[in-house]
N, C-alpha and C positions, 0 to 999 in steps of 0.2 A: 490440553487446552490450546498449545499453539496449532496444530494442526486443527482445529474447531475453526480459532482465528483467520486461518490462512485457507480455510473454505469460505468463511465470507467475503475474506476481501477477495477471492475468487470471484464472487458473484458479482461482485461492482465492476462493470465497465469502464475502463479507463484509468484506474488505479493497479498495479502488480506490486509483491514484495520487492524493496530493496534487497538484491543479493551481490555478490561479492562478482567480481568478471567470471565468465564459465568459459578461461581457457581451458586448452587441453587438460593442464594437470589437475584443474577443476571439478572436469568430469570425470574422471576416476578418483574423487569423493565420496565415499559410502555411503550418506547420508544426505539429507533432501537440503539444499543449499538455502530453500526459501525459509527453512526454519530460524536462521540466523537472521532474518530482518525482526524478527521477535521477541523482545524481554520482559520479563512477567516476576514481579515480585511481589509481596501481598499489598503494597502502596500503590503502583504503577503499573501499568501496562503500554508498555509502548513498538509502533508498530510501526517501521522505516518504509515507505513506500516510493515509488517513480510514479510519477503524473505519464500517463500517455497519452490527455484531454485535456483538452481548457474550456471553462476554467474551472480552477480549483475550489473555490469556497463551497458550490452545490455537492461537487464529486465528495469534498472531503465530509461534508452536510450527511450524504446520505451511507459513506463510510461508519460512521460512529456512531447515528443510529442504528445501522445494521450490528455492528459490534456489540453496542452498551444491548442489544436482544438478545446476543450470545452470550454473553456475560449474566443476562438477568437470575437464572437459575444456580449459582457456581460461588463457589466461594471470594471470587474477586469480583460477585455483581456492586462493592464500594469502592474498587482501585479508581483511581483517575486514569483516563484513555489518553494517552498523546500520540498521535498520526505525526510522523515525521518527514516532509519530503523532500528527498534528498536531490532527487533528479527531475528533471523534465524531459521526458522523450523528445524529440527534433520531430516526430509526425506530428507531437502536437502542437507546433509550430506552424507546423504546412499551411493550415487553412489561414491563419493571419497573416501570411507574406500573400497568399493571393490575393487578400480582401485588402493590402496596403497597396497591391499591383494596379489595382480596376482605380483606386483610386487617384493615382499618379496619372 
């Protein structure tokens, strides 16, 4: 199920899993680092994500429709979805320091 998960939020633009730093000792990690932004228990589903777009309410909007579609057929289509965001990426910044620039 989390790899299901972590294909959709694949498909959202602008949204990627929360993961953990990918220093060195990181990548020699056995196992897919994205899967730790994901915890699934029969109550809850929740899913740590970084914004790399603003703004968030649409992103997150069309996040957890996409989700609760993967979820419809599975045995946690009742858990409750919580989208977690932990970071904001700095590109998603860029364009509102330029549009604060034009306006100065």
């Amino acid at each position: 199920m989390t790899r299901s998960l972590l294909a959709v939020l694949d498909s959202i633009p602008g949204l990627r899993p929360a993961t953990p730093s990918t220093t060195h000792i990181g990548s020699r990690v056995p196992w897919d680092l994205d899967t730790l932004a994901v915890s699934i228990n029969d109550e809850l589903i929740e899913i740590r994500v970084v914004a790399l777009a603003l703004p968030l309410p649409p992103l997150l909007r069309e996040a957890e429709a996409a989700l609760h579609t993967a979820l419809g057929e599975t045995r946690w289509k009742d858990a409750r979805l919580r989208l977690v965001v932990t970071d904001i990426d700095a590109a998603a910044l860029t364009p509102l320091a330029h549009v604060g620039d034009a306006d100065a």
